[in-house]
C-alpha positions as CSV (number, residue, x, y, z in Angstrom):
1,X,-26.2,9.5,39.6
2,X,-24.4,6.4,38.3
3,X,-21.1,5.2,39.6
4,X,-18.8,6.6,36.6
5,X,-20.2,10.2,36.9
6,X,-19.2,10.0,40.7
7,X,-15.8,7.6,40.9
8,X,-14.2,9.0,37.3
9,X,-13.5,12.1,35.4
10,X,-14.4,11.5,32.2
11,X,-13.7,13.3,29.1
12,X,-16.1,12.0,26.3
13,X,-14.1,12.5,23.5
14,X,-10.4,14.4,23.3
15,X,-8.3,15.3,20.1
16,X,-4.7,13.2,20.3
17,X,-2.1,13.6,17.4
18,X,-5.0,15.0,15.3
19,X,-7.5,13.1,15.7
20,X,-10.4,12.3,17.9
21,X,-10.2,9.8,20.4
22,X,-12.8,8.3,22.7
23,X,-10.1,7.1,25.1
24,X,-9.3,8.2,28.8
25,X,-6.6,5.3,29.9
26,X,-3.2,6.1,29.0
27,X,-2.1,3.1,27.7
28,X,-5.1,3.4,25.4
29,X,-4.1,7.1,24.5
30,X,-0.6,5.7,23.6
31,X,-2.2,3.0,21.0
32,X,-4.5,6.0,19.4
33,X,-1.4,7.8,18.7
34,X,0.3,4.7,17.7
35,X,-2.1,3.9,15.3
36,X,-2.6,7.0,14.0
37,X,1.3,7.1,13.0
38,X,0.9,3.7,11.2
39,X,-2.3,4.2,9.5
40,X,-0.1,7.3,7.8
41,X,3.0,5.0,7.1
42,X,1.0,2.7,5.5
43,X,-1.1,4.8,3.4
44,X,2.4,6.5,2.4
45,X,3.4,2.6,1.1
46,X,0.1,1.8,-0.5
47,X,0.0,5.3,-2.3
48,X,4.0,5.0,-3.7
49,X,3.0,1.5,-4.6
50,X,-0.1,2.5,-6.5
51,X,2.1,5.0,-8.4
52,X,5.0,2.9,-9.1
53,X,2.0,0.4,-10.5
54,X,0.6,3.1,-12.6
55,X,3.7,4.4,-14.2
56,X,4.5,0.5,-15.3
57,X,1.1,0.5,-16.8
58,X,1.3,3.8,-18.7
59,X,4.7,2.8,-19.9
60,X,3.3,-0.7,-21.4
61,X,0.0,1.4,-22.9
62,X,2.9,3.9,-24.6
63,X,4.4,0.3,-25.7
64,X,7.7,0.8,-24.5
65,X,9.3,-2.2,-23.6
66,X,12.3,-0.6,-21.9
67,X,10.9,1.9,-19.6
68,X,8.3,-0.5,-18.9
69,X,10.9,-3.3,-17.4
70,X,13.0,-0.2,-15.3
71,X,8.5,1.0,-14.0
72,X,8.6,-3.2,-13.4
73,X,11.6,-3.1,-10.8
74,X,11.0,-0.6,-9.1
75,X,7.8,-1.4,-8.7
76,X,8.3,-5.4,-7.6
77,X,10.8,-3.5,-5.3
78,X,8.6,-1.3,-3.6
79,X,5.7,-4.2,-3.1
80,X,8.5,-6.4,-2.0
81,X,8.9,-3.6,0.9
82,X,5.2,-3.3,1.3
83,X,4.8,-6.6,2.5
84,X,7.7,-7.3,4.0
85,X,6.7,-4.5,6.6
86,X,3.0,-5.9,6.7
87,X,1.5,-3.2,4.9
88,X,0.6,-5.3,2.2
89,X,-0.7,-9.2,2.8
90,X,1.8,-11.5,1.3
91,X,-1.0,-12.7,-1.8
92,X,-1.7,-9.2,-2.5
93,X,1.8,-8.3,-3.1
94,X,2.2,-11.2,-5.3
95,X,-0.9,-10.8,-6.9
96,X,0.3,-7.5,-8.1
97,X,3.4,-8.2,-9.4
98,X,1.6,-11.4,-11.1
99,X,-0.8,-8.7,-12.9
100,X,2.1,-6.2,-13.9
101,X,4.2,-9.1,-15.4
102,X,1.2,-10.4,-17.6
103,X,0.9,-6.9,-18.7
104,X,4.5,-6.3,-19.7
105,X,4.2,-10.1,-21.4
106,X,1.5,-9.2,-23.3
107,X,3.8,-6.3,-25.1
108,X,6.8,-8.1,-25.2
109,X,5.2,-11.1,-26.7
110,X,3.4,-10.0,-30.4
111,X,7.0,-7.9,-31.1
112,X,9.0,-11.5,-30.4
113,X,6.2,-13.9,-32.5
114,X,7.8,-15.1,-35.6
115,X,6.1,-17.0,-38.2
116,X,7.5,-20.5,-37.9
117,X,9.7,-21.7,-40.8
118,X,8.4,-25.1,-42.4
């Protein structure tokens, strides 16, 4: 018999907050749960990002300028958020908004091209 089946009860593997945990110390409990409860934050963030990202695109495809801009800002607002509560790295945030600003340039930019006078 080894020393943890005589000195310890252990439980192999327990359900906390919904999910399975291999952990019998309490502190370590506490961080399972704690985790748990900011994996789901985040995923809430990354998932309103990635639609707030999606509507901008759909609304340059549609080629609307102005609904495009109003998707833009709420969008750079919502990133802005990500990051600044670490659900999003700093260069990914800005990365995005870099990307969604090209695309909206890119459909602002052949409607304001005028042919140059000589």
């Amino acid at each position: 018999m080894r020393c943890s089946d005589k000195c310890y009860n252990f439980t192999a593997v327990r359900v906390v907050a919904g999910v399975t945990c291999v952990a019998n110390i309490k502190s370590a409990i506490k961080r399972v749960k704690i985790a748990e409860r900011n994996r789901l934050r985040n995923k809430a963030y990354k998932s309103a990002v990635k639609t707030l990202i999606k509507k901008c695109l759909l609304a340059v495809q549609a080629g609307e300028a102005a609904q495009g801009e109003a998707a833009l800002r709420l969008a750079y607002s919502k990133i802005d958020k990500a990051v600044k509560r670490g659900v999003l790295h700093p260069n990914n945030g800005a990365r995005k908004k870099s990307r969604l600003a090209r695309k909206l340039k890119q459909l602002e930019a052949p409607a304001q091209t005028v042919a140059p006078s000589a």
